[in-house]
N, C-alpha and C positions, 0 to 999 in steps of 0.2 A: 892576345896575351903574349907576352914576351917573357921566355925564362932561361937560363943558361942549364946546362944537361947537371952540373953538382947540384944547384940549388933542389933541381925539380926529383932529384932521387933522395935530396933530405926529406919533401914530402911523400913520395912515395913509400919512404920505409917507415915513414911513421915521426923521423926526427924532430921535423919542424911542422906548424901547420899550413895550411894553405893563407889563412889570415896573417900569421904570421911572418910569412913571404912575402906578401903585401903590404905590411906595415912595415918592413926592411927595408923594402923598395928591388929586392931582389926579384919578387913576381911585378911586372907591369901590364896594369891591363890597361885595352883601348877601343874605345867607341861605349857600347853598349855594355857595361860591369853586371846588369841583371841578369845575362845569358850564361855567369858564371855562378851561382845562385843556383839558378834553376837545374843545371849538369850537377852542381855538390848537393840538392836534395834527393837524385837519385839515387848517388850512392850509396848503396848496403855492404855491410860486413859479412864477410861469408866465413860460414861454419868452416874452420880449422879441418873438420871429420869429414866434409861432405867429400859423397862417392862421386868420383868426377869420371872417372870409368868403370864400365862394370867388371864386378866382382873385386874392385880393389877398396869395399866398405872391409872397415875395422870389426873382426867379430869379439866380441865375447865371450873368453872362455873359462870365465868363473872364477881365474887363478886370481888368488887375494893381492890386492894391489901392495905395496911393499914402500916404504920410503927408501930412498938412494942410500947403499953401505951400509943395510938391515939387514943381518943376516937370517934366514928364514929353515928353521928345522923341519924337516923331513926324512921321509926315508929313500934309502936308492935303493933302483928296480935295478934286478940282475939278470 
């Protein structure tokens, strides 16, 4: 597989897709193309939330979710 380092970070961020690097001719592959296939059905999308160390999981603390520049009434503690 031959890629230049822009083309292969449009795929990485999501810009372009891997197919569509290939139909550019920007991704070039060589010998064997099924061995690219079989790496892209491995990959899984990972949970945005997952705890990748511990103790750094998102807890829950009940406060009502709020849309952006909603302001939300309450009272303040003294």
């Amino acid at each position: 597989m031959t890629i230049n380092g822009a083309d292969l970070e449009q795929i990485i961020s999501g810009a372009k897709t891997l197919e569509a690097q290939i139909a550019s001719g920007a991704l070039q592959l060589v010998r064997d193309k099924s061995v690219l296939a079989k790496l892209a059905s491995m990959i899984v999308d990972l949970d945005s939330r997952f705890q990748i160390m511990q103790g750094t999981k998102v807890r829950d603390t009940g406060a009502r979710k709020t849309e952006p520049f909603e302001a939300v009434m309450g009272t303040i503690a003294e």
